[in-house]
PyMOL commands that place a pseudoatom at each C-alpha (Angstrom):
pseudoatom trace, name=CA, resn=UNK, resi=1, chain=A, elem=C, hetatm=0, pos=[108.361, 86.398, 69.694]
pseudoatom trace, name=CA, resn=UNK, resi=2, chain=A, elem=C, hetatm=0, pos=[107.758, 90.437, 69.499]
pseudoatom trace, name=CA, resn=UNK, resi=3, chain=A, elem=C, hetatm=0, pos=[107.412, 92.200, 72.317]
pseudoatom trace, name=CA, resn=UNK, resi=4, chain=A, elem=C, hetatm=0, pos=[104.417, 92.939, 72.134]
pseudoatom trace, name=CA, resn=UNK, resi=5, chain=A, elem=C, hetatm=0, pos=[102.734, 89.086, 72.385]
pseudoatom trace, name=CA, resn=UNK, resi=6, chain=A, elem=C, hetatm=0, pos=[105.041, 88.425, 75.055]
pseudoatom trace, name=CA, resn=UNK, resi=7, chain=A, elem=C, hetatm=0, pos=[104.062, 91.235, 77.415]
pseudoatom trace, name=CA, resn=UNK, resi=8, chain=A, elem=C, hetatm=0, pos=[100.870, 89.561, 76.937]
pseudoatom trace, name=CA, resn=UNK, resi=9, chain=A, elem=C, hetatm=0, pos=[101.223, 86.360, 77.940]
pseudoatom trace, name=CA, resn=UNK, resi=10, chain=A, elem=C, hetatm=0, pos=[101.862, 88.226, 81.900]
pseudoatom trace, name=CA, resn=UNK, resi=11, chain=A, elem=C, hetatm=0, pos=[98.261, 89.699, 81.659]
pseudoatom trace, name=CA, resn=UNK, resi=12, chain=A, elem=C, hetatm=0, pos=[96.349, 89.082, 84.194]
pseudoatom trace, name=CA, resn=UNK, resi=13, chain=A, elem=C, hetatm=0, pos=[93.664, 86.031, 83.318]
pseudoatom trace, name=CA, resn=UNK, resi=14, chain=A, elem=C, hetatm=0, pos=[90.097, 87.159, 83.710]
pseudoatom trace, name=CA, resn=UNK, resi=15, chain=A, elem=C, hetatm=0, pos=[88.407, 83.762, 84.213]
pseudoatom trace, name=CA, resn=UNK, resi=16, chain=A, elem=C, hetatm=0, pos=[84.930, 85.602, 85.052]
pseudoatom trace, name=CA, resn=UNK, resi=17, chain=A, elem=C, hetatm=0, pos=[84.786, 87.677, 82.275]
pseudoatom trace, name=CA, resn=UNK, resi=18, chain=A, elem=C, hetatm=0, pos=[82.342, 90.632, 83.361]
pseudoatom trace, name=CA, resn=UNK, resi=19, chain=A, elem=C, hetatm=0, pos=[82.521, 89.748, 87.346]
pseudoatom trace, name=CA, resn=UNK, resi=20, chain=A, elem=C, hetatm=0, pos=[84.688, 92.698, 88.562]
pseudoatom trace, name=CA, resn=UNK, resi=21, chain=A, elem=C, hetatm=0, pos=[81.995, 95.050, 86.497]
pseudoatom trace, name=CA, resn=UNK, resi=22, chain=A, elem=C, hetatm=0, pos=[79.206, 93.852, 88.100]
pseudoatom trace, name=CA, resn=UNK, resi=23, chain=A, elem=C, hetatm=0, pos=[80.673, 93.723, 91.311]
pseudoatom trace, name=CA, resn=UNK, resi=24, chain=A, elem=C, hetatm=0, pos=[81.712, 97.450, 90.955]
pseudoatom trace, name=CA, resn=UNK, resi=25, chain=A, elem=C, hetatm=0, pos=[78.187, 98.117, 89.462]
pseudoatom trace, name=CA, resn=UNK, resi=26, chain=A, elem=C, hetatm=0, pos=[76.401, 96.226, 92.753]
pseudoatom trace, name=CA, resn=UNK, resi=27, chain=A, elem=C, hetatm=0, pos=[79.020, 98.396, 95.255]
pseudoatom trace, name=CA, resn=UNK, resi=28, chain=A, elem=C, hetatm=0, pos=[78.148, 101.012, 93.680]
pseudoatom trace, name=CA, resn=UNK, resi=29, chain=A, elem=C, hetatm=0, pos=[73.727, 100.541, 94.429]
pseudoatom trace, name=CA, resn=UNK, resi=30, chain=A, elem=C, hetatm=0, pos=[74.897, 99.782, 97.648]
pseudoatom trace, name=CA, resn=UNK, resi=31, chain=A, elem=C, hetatm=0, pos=[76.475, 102.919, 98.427]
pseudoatom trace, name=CA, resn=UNK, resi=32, chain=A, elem=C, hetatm=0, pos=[73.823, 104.983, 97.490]
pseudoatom trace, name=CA, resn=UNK, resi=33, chain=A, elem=C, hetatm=0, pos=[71.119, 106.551, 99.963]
pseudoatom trace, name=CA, resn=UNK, resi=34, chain=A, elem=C, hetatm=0, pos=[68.615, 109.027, 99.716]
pseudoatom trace, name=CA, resn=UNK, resi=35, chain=A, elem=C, hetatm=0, pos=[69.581, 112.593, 100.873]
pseudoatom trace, name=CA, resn=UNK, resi=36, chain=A, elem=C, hetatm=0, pos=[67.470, 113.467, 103.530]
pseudoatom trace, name=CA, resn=UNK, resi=37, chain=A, elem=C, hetatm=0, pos=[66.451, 117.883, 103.250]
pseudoatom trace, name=CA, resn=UNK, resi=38, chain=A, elem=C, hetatm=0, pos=[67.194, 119.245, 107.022]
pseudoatom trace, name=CA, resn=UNK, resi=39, chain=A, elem=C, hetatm=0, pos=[64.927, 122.392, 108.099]
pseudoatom trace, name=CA, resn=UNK, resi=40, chain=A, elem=C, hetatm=0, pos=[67.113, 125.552, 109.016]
pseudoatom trace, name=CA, resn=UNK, resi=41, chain=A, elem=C, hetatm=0, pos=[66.427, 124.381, 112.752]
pseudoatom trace, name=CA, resn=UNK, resi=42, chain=A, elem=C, hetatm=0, pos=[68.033, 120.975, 112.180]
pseudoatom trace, name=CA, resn=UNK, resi=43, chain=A, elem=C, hetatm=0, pos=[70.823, 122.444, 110.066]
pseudoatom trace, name=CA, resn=UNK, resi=44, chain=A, elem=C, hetatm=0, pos=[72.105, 124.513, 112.846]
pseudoatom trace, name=CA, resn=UNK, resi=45, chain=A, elem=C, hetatm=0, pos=[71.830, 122.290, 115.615]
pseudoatom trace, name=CA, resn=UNK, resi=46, chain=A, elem=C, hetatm=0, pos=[73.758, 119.688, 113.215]
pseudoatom trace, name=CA, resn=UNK, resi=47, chain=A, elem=C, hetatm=0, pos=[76.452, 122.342, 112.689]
pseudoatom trace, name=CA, resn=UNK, resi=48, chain=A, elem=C, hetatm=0, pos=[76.498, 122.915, 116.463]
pseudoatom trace, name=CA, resn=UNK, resi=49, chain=A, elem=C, hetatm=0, pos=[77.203, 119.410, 117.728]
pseudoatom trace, name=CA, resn=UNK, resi=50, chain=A, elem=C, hetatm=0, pos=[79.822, 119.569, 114.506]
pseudoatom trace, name=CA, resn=UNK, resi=51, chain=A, elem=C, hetatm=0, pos=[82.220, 122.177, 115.250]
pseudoatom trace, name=CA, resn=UNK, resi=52, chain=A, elem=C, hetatm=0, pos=[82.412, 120.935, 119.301]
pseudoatom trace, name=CA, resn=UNK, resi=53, chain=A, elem=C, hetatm=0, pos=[83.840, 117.163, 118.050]
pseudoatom trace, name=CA, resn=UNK, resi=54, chain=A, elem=C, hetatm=0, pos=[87.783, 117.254, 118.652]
pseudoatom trace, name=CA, resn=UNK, resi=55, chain=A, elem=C, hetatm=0, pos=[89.880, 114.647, 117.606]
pseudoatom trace, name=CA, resn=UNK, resi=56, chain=A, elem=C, hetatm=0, pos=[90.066, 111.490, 119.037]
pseudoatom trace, name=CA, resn=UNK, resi=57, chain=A, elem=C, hetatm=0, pos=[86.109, 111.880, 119.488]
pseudoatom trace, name=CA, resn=UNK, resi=58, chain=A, elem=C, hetatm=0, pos=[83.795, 108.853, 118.928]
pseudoatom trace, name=CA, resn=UNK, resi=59, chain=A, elem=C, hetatm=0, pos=[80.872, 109.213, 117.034]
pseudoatom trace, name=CA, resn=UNK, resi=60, chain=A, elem=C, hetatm=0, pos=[77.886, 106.860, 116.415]
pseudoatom trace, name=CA, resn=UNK, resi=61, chain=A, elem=C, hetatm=0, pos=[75.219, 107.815, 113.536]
pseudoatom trace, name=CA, resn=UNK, resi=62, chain=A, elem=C, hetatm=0, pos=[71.724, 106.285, 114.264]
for i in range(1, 62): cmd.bond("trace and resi %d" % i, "trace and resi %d" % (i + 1))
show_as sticks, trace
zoom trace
């Protein structure tokens, strides 16, 4: 046997054929959110509350 066909018989088996695709192709929907446009007003205050978190801080988004 040549290397070649036995280096593939250690291949990993892909008994779904297509499965890890679509799962990367659903993740990928999931993940994505509409970017929401903040007025100047917002911007700052955003930046604000920003540059005061310190390490360690906890932060929950609503």
């Amino acid at each position: 046997m040549n290397r070649e066909d036995r280096a593939k018989q250690f291949l990993p088996f892909d008994a779904l054929k297509g499965l890890q695709e679509a799962l990367r192709q659903r993740e990928k929907e999931a993940l994505r959110t509409e970017r929401r446009q903040l007025s100047e007003e917002e911007a700052e205050k955003l930046s604000r509350r920003l540059t005061r978190l310190r390490r360690g801080d906890r932060v929950k988004l609503a």
